[in-house]
C-alpha positions in Angstrom: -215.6 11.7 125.1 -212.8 13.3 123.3 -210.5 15.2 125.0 -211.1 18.6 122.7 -214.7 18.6 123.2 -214.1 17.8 126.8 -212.6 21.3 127.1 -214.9 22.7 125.1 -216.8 21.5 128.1 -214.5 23.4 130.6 -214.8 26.4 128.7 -218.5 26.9 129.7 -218.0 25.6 133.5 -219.8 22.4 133.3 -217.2 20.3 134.4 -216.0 20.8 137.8 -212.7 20.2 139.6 -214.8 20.6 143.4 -213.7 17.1 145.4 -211.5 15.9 142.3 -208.3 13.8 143.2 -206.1 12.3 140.5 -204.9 9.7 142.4 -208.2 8.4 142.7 -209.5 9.6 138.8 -206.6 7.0 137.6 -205.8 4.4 140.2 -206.9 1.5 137.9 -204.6 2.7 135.3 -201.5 4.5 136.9 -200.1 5.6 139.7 -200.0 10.0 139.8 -196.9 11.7 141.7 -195.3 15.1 141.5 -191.4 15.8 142.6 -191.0 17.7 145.4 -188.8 20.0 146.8 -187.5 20.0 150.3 -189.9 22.5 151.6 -192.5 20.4 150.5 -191.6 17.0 152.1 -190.1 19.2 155.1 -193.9 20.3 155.5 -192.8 24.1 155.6 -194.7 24.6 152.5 -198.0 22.9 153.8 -200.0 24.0 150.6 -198.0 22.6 148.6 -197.5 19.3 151.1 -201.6 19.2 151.2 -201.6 19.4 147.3 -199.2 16.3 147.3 -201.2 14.3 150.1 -204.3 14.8 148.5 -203.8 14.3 145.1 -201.2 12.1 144.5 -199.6 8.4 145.2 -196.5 8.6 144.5 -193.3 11.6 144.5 -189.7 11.6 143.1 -187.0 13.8 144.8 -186.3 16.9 142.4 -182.4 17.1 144.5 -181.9 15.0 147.7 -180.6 11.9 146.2 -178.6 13.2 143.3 -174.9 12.3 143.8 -174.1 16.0 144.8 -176.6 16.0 147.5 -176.1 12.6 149.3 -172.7 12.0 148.8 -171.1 15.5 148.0 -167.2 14.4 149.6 -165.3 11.2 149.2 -165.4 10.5 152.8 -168.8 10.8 153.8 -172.9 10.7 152.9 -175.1 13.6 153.7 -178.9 11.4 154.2 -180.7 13.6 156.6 -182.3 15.6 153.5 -183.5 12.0 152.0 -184.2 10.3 154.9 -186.8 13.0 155.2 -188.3 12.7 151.7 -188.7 9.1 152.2 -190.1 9.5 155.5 -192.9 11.6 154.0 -193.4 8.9 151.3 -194.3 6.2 153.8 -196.0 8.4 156.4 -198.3 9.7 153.5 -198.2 5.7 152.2 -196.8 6.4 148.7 -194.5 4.9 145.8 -191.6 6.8 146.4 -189.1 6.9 143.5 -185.0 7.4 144.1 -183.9 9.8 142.0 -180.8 9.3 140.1 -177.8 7.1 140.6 -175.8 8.0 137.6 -175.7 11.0 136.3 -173.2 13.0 133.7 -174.9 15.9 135.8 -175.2 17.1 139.5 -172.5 14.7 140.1 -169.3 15.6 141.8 -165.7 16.3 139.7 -163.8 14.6 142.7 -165.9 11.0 141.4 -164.3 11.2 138.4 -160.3 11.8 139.5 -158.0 10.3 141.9 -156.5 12.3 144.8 -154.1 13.8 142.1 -156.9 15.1 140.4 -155.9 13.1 137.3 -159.1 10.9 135.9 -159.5 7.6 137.6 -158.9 4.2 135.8 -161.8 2.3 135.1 -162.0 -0.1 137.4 -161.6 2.6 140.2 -164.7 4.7 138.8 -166.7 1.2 138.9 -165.6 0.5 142.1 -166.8 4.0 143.3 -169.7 3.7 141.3 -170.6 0.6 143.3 -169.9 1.6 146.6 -172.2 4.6 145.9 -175.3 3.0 144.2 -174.7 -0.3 146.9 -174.6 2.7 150.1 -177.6 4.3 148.7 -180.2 1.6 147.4 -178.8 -0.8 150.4 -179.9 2.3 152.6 -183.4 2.5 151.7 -183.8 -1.0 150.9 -187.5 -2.2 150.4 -187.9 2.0 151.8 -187.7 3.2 147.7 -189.4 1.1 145.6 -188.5 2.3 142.1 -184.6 4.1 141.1 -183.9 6.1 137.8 -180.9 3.8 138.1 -179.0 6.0 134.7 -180.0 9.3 133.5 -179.9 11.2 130.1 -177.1 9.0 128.5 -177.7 9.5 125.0 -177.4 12.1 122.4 -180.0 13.4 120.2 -179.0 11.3 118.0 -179.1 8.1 119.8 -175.8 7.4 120.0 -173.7 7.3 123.9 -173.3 10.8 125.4 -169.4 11.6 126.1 -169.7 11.6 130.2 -167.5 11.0 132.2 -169.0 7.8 132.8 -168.7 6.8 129.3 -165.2 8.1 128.5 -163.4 6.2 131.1 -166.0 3.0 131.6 -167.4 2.4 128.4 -171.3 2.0 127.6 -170.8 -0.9 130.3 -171.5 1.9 132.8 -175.0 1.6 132.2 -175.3 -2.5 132.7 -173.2 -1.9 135.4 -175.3 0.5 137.4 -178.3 -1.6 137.1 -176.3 -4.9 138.2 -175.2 -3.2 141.4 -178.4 -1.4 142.3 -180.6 -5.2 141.8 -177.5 -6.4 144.1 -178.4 -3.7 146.4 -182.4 -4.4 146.6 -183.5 -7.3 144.5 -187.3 -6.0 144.9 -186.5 -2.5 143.7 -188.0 -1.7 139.9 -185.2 -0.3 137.9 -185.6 2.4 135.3 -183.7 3.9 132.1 -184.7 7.5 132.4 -184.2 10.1 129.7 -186.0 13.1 127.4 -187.2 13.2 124.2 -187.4 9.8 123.6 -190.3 10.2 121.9 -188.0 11.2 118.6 -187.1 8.6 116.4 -183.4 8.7 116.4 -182.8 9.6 120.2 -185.8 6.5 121.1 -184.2 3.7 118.8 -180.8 4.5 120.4 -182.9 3.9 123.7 -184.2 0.8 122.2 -180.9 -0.7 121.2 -179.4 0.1 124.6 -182.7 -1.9 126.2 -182.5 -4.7 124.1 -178.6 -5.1 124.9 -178.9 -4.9 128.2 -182.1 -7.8 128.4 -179.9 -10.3 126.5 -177.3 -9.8 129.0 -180.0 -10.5 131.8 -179.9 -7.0 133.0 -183.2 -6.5 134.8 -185.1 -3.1 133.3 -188.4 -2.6 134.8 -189.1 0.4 133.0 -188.2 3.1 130.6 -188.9 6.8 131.8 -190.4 9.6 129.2 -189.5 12.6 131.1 -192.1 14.3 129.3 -190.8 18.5 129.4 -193.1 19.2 126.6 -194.0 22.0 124.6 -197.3 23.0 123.4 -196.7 21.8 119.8 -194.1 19.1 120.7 -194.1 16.1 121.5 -196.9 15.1 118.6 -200.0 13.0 120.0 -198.9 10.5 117.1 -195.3 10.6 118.6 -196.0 10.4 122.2 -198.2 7.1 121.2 -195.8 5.8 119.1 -192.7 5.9 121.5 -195.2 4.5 124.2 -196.0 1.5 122.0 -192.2 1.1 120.8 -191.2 0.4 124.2 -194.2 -1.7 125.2 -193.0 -4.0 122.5 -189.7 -5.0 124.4 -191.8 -6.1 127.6 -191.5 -3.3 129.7 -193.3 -0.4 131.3 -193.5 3.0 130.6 -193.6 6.0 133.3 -193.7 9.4 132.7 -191.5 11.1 135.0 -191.1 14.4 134.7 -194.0 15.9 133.1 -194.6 20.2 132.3 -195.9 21.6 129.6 -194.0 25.1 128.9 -196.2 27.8 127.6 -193.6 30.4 127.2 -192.3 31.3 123.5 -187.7 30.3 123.4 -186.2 33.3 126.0 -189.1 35.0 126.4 -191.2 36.1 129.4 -195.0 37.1 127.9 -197.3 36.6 130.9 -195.2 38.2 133.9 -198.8 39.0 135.3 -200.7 36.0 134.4 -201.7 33.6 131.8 -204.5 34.8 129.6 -207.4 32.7 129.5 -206.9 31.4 125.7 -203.4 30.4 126.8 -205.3 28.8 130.1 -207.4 26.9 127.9 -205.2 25.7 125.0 -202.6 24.4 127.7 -206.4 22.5 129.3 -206.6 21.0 125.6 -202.9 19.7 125.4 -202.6 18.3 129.1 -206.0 16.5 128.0 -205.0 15.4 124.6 -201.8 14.1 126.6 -203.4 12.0 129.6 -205.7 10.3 126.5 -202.8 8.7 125.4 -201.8 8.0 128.7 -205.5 6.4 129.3 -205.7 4.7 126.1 -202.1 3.1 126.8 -203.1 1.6 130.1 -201.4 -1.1 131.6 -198.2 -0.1 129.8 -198.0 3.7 131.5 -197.2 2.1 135.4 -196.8 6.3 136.5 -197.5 9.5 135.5 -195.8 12.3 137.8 -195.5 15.9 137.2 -192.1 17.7 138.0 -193.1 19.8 140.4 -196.8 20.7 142.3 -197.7 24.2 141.9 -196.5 26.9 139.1 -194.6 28.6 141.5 -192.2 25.6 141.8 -191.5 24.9 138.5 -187.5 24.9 136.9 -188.9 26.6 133.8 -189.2 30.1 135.7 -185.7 30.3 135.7 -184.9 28.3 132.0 -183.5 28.9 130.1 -183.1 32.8 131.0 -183.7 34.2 134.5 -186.8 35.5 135.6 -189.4 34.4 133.4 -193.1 33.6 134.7 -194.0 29.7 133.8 -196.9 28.2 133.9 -196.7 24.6 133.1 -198.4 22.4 135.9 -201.8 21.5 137.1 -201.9 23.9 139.9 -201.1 28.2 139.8 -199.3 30.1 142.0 -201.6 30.0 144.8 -202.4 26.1 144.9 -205.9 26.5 143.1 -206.5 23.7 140.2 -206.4 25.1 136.9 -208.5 24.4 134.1 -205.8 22.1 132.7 -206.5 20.4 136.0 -210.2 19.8 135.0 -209.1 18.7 132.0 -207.2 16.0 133.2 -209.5 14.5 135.9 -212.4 14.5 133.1 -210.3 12.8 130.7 -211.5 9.4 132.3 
């Protein structure tokens, strides 16, 4: 059944999201996650930690393991947040992702300089580099069984972003973040992760950089799509097309950190709720979206949703303070919305 006359379906109540779980909806296809927060995997928020039990298989960390986190002074590792998350991962018997190694972002100014605060040579930052990804992966070893091993290094354009990484390493910084990270856990999938890939220029910049880095034997398992959509944006055609482009180099594709924001640029239209056209149009796009997904199986290894509820989401504070989002499966109060019917009827 299509996916707009399946919420044409919704709209008259005869599908029903009573008993529904999306793991189970797509576990011949893909595995399902969300990222959580600490409150979450702490189990102080147990709505949202019963949401996340119940409905999905796997879960990324939205902070704990970025390099600010984990490892926020030269001398020492801060693990008891992650060793918590990934704790709740194998009590709850889930994938659970590492979330990111290198990063231009949420990273540390002190990685970057020498005690003299003057930038470090290059083989200093790869040393650091290494003793960083090596500490971390070794860690969790055969714990984590996936790692967005480099995060959001490319322009719009599809040319290198200027980071840090890149200004004193080189694009090597990329192969060389991979190489230590298999050294680190040989069994661990290793991902490229970054956002809108699904454009032409920014995904055949992705492309070259994948196809570099398999000639030199660097082992990619899979190429993330984070997936912060709009309602118009990404097209079904694109979405399908990037999904296929990177299918053709031999490699999976996970969506990683999917939402769907609602709200007009700087504007906060529903402080008091969504209305119910809004409610169903966003059914129709997470449904038009999961039957690419579908259709693409075997290729798409994970979808996961950044965040569980409404209330959790980044986007009520992006990109001014204060709005009201709405962009997940679940509202405010931990009740399935009809873009969560949508979704679990889509198979």
């Amino acid at each position: 059944m299509k996916s707009t006359v399946l919420c044409g379906l919704l709209m008259i109540g005869l599908v029903s999201s009573a008993g529904a779980q999306l793991k189970d909806r797509f576990k011949d296809c893909f595995r399902i996650g969300a990222a959580l927060n600490q409150a979450q995997f702490d189990e102080r928020d147990t709505r949202g930690a019963d949401i996340v039990k119940a409905q999905f298989n796997t879960i990324s960390p939205e902070n704990v393991l970025k390099w600010e986190s984990v490892h926020p002074k030269p001398d020492g590792y801060t693990f008891e947040q992650a060793d918590r998350y990934v704790a709740f991962g194998e009590k709850n018997d889930m994938f659970v992702i590492g979330h990111t190694l290198v990063w231009h972002s949420q990273t540390p100014r002190w990685v970057f300089e020498d005690d003299k605060g003057a930038p470090l040579s290059r083989e200093a930052l790869l040393e650091r580099m290494r003793g960083h990804i090596q500490t971390v992966v070794g860690r969790y070893k055969g714990r984590i069984k996936g790692w967005d091993v480099v995060n959001e290094a490319l322009n719009e354009d599809g040319t290198f972003r200027q980071s840090p990484w890149f200004k004193i390493i080189g694009e090597e910084f990329i192969a060389k973040a991979f190489g230590f990270a298999h050294e680190a856990d040989p069994d661990a999938e290793l991902y490229y992760n970054d956002y809108s890939l699904e454009n032409d220029a920014k995904r055949n910049g992705a492309i070259a950089l994948i196809k570099k880095l398999q000639e030199q034997g660097i082992p990619v398992t899979a190429v993330g799509l984070q997936g912060h959509d709009k309602m118009e944006s990404p097209t079904i055609e694109q979405q399908a097309a990037a999904i296929e482009a990177f299918s053709r180099l031999g490699i999976k594709v996970n969506i990683t950190e999917l939402d769907i924001d609602v709200l007009p640029a700087k504007l906060n239209p529903y402080p008091d709720g969504l209305p119910d056209s809004v409610q169903q149009a966003l059914a129709r796009r997470y449904a038009d979206l999961f039957g690419v997904f579908v259709k693409d199986c075997g290729v798409v290894s994970r979808v996961t949703f950044w965040g569980v509820t409404d209330g959790d989401s980044w986007l009520n504070n992006w990109p001014v303070r204060g709005r009201t989002a709405y962009p997940l499966l679940f509202d405010r109060n931990g009740q399935p919305k009809p873009a969560f019917n949508a979704v679990v009827g889509v198979k």
